[in-house]
VEXVO-618581 format. One record per atom (N, C-alpha, C): x, y negated, z negated; residue in one letter. Coordinates in steps of 0.05 Angstrom, whole numbers, padded with zeros to 5 digits, always signed. Atoms other than C-alpha are relative to their C-alpha. Example, Ala and Ser with C-alpha at 12.3 -4.5 7.8 and 13.67 -1.06 7.14 Angstrom:
! VEXVO-618581
+00018+00024+00000A
+00246+00090-00156A
+00018-00024+00000A
-00016+00024+00001S
+00273+00021-00143S
-00015-00022-00014S
! end
This chain:
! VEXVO-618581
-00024+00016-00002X
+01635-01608-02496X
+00023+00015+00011X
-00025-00009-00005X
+01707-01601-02469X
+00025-00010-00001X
-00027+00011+00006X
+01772-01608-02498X
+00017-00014+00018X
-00013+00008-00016X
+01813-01651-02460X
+00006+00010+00032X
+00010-00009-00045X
+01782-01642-02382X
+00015-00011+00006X
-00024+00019-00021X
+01824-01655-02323X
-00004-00026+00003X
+00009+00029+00001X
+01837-01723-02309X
+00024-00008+00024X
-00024+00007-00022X
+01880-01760-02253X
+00023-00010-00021X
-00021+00021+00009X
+01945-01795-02262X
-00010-00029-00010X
+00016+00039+00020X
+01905-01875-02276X
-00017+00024-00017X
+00008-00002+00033X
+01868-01830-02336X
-00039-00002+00009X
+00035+00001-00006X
+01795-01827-02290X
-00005+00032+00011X
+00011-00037-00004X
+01767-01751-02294X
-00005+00013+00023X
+00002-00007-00025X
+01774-01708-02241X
-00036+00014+00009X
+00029+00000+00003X
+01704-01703-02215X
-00003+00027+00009X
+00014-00025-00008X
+01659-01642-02207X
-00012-00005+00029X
+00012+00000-00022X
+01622-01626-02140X
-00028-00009+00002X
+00020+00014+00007X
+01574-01668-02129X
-00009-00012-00025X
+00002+00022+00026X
+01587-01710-02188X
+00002-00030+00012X
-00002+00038-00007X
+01571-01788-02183X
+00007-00018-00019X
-00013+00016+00021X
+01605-01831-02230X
-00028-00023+00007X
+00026+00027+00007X
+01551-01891-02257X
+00019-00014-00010X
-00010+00029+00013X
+01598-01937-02303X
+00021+00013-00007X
-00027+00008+00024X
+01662-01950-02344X
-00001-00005-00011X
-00009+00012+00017X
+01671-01973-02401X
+00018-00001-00024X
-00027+00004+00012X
+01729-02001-02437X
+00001-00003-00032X
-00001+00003+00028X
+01746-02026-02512X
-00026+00013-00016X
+00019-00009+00018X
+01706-01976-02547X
+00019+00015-00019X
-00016-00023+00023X
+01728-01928-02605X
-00021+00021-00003X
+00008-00021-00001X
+01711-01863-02602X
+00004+00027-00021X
-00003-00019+00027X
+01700-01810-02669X
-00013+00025+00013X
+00010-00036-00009X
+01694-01730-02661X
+00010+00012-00022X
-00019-00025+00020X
+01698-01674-02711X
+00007+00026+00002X
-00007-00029-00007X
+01719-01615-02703X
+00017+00014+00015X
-00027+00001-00020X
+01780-01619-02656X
+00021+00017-00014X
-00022-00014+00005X
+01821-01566-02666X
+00036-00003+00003X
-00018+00011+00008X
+01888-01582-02691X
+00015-00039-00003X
+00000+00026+00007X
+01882-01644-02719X
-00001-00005-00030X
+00008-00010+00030X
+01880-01659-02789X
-00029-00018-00012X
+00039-00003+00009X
+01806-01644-02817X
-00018-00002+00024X
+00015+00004-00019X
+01788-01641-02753X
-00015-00019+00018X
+00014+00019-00001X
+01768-01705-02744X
+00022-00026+00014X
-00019+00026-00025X
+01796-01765-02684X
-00018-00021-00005X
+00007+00031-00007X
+01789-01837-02678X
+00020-00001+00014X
-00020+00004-00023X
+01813-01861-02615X
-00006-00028+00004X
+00011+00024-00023X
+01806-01928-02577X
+00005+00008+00032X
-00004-00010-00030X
+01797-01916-02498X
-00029-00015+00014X
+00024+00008-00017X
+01746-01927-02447X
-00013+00032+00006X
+00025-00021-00003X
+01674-01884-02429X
-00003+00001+00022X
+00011-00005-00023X
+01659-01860-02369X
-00011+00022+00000X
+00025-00005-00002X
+01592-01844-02350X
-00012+00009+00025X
+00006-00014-00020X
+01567-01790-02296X
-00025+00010+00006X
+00014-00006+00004X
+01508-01764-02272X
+00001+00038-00014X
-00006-00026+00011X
+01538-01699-02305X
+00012-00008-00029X
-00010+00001+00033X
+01564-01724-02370X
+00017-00024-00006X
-00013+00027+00005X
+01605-01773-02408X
+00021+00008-00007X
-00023-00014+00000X
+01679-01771-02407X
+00011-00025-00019X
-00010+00017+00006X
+01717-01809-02460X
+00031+00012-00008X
-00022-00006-00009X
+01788-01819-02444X
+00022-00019-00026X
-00015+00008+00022X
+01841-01845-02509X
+00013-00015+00023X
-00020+00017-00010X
+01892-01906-02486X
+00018+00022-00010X
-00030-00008+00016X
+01940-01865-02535X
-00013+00026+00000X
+00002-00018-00002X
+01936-01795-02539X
+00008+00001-00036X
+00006+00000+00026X
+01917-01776-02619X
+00015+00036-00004X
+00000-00023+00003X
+01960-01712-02629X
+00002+00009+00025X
+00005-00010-00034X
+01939-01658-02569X
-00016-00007+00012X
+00030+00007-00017X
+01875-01693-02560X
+00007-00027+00014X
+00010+00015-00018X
+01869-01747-02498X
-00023-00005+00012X
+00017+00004-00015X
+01806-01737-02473X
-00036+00020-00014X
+00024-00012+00015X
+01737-01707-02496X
-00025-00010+00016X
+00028+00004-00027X
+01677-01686-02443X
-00029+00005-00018X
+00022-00001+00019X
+01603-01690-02468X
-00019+00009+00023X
+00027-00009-00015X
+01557-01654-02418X
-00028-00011-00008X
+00018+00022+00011X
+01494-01698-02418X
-00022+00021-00008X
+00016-00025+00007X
+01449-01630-02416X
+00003+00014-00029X
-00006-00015+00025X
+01486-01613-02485X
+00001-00015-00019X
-00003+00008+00029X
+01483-01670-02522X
-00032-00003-00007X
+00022-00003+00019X
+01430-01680-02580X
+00002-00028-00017X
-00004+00016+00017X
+01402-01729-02626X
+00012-00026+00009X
-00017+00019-00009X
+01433-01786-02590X
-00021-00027-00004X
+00019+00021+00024X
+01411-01859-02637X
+00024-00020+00017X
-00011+00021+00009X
+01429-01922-02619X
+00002-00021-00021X
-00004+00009+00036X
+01450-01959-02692X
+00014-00034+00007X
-00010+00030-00003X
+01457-02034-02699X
-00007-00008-00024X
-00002-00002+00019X
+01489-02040-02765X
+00005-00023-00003X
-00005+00033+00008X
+01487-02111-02808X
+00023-00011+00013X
-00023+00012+00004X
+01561-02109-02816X
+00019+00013+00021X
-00018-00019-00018X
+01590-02064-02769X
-00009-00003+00029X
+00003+00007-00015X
+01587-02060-02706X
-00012+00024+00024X
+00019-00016-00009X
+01534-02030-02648X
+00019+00028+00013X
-00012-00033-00013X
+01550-01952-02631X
-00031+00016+00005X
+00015-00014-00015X
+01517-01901-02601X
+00000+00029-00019X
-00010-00015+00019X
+01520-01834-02650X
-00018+00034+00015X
+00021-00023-00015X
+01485-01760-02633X
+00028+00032-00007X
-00021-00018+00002X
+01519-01688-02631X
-00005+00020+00035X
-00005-00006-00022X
+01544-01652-02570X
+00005+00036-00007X
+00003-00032-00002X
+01535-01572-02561X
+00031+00004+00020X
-00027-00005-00011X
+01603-01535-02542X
+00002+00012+00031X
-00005-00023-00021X
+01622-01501-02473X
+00015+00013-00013X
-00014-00027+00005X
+01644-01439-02483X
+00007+00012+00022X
-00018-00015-00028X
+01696-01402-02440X
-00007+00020+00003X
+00004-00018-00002X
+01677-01347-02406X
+00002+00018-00018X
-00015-00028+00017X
+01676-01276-02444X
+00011-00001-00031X
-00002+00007+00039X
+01677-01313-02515X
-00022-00007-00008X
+00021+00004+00015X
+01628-01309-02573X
-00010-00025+00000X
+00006+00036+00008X
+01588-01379-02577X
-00008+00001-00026X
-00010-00003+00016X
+01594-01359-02645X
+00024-00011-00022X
-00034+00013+00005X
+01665-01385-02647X
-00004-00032-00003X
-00002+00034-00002X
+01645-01458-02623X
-00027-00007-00018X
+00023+00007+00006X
+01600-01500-02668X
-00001-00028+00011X
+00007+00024-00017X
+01566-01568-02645X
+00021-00026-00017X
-00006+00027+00012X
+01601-01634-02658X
-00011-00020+00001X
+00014+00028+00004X
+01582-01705-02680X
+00021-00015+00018X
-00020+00016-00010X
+01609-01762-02641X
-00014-00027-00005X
+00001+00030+00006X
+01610-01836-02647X
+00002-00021+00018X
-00011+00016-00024X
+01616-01885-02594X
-00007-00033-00009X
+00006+00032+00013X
+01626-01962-02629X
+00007-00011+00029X
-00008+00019-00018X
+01627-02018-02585X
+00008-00026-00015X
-00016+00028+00014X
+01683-02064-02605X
+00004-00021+00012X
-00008+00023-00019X
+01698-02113-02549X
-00034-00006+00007X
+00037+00008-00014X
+01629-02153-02525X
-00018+00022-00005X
+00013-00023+00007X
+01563-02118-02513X
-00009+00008+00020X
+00005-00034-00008X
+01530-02063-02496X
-00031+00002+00017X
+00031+00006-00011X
+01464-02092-02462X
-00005+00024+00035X
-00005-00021-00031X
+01488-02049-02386X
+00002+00022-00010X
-00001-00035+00008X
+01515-01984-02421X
-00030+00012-00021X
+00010-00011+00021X
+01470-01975-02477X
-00039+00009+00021X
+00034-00013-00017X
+01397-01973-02428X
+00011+00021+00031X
-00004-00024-00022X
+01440-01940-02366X
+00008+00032-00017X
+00001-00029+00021X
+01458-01886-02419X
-00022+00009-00001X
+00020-00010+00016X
+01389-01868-02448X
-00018-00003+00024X
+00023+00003-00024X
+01347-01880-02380X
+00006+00037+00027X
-00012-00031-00008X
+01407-01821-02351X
-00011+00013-00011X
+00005-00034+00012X
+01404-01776-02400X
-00032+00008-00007X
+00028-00005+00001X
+01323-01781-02399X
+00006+00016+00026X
-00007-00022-00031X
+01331-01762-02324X
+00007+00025-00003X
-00015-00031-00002X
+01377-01706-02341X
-00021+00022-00009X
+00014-00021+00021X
+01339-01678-02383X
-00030+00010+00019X
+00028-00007-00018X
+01267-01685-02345X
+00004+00020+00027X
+00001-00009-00025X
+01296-01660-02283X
+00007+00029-00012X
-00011-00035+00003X
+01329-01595-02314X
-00025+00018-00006X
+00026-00015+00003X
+01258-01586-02349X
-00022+00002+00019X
+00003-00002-00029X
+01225-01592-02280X
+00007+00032+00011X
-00014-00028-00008X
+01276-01538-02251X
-00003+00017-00015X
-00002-00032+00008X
+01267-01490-02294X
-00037+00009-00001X
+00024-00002-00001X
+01195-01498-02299X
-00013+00018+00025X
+00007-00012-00022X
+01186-01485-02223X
+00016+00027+00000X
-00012-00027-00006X
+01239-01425-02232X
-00004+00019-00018X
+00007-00020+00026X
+01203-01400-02290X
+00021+00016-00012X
-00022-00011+00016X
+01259-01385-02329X
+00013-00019-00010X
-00013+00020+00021X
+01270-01426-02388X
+00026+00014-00007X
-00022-00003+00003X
+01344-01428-02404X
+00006-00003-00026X
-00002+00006+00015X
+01362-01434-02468X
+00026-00023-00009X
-00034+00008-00004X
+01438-01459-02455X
-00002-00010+00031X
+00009-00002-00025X
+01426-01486-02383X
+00031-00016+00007X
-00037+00009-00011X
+01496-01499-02336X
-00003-00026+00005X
+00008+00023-00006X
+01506-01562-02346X
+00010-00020+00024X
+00000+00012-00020X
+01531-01575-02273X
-00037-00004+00017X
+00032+00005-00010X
+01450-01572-02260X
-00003-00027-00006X
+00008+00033+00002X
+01448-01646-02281X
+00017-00012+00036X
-00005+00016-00025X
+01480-01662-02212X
-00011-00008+00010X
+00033+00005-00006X
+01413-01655-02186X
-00016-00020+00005X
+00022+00026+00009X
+01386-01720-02218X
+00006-00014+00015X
+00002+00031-00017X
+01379-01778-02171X
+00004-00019-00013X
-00005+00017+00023X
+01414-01827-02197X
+00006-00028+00015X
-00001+00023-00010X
+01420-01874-02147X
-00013-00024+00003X
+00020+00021+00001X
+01355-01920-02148X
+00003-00010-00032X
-00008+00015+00018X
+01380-01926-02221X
+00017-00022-00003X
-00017+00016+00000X
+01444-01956-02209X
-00003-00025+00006X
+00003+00024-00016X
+01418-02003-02156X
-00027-00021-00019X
+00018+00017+00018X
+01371-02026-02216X
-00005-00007-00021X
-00005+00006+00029X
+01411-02030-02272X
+00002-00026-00003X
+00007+00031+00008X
+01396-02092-02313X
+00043-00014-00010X
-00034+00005+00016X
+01481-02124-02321X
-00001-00024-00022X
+00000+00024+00024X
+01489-02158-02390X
+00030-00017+00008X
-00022+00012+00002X
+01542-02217-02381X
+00019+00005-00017X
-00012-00008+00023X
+01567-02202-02442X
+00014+00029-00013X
-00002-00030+00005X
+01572-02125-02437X
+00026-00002+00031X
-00019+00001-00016X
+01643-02113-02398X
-00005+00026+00018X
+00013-00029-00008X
+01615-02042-02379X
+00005-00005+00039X
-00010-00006-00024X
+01638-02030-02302X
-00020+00021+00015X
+00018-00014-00018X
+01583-02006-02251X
+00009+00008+00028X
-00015-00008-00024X
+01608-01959-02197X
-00029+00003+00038X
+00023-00005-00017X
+01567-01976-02138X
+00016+00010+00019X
-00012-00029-00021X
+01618-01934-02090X
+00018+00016-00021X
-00011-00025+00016X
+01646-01877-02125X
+00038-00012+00007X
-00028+00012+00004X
+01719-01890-02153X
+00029+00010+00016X
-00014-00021-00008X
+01757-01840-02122X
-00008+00010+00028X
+00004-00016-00030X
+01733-01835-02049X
+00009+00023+00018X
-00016-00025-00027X
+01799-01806-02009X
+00008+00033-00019X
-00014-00014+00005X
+01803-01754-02061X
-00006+00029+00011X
+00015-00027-00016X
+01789-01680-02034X
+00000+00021-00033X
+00008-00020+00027X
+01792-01647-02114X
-00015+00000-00011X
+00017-00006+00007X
+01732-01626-02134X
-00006+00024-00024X
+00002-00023+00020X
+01722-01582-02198X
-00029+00014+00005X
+00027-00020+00007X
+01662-01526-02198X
-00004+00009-00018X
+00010-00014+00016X
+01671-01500-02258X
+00008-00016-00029X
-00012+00013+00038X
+01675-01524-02343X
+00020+00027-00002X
-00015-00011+00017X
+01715-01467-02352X
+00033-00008+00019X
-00018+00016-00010X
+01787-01482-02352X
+00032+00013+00021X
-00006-00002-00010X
+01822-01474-02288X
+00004-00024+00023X
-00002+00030-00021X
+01856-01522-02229X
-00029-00001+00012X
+00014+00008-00009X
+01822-01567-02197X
-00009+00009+00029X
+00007-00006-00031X
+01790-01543-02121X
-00008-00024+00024X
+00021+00021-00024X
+01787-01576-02053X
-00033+00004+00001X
+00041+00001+00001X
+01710-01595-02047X
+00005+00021+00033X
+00002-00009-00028X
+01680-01557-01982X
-00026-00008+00015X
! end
């Protein structure tokens, strides 16, 4: 994960190189623990998800404290359940492994849980383009490392760029009912800012 990643002025994450944005989505509420300076560590936000072939970025309407934004590298998260509770309402749940900044113990960071309810309509587009990705992500990184014989233990999780994600998009199933926003041209065309790295420094012209 990463504490409040760059993000434009409209509040849509400044993308990595060779990152492809897949969806949007809006009226959700979003739970995390472990947010440093917060009290108990622990956020509830409302905001919208957006969904990359590099990770999922969820962005607060309101800014909770210092936290606005919270990145989930799809290579780092874990455990990820979809829950469809009597009374409550369908979320997504799992825990997400930390980035760590250069030249610091990963010692320091431990993993967090997160939550992703879906409060407005449903979830029939996000909930199978989610879990069909992060299968991808995952198969392809175990692939690459296979052929490079050198299992990773912690693997960079700009290597999910990789995944082909395009014959997905063009064959996601859209629930009427699920408000979820499918980016079939990338959102941000004229922009030239491209990030290369999680650790935290400006954003770079692409090249």
């Amino acid at each position: 994960m990463a504490f409040n990643p760059q993000l434009f002025p409209n509040g849509m994450p400044v993308p990595f190189v060779n990152e492809m944005f897949v969806l949007a989505r809006d009226g959700v509420e979003f739970e995390v623990d472990k947010i440093p300076g917060t009290q108990g560590g622990h956020v509830k936000a409302k905001g919208m998800i957006y969904l990359s072939n590099i990770r999922m970025v969820f962005v607060a309407n309101k800014p909770v404290g210092d936290f606005f934004a919270f990145d989930m590298p799809l290579l780092y998260v874990r455990g990820e359940k979809f829950n469809q509770p009597i009374f409550f309402c369908n979320n997504i749940s799992g825990q997400v492994e930390p980035v760590v900044p250069e030249n610091q113990p990963g010692a320091l960071y431990s993993t967090h849980s997160f939550k992703i309810l879906f409060k407005e309509g449903g979830c029939g587009t996000f909930v199978p383009l989610f879990f069909n990705l992060i299968g991808s992500v995952r198969q392809y990184n175990l692939h690459y490392q296979q052929a490079n014989s050198r299992p990773e233990p912690h693997a960079d999780p700009l290597q999910a760029a990789q995944t082909p994600v395009d014959e997905m998009i063009r064959h996601a199933y859209v629930d009427p009912n699920d408000p979820t926003r499918i980016f079939l041209q990338q959102p941000t065309p004229d922009s030239q800012l491209r990030r290369r790295t999680y650790q935290s420094r400006p954003a770079e012209p692409s090249m």
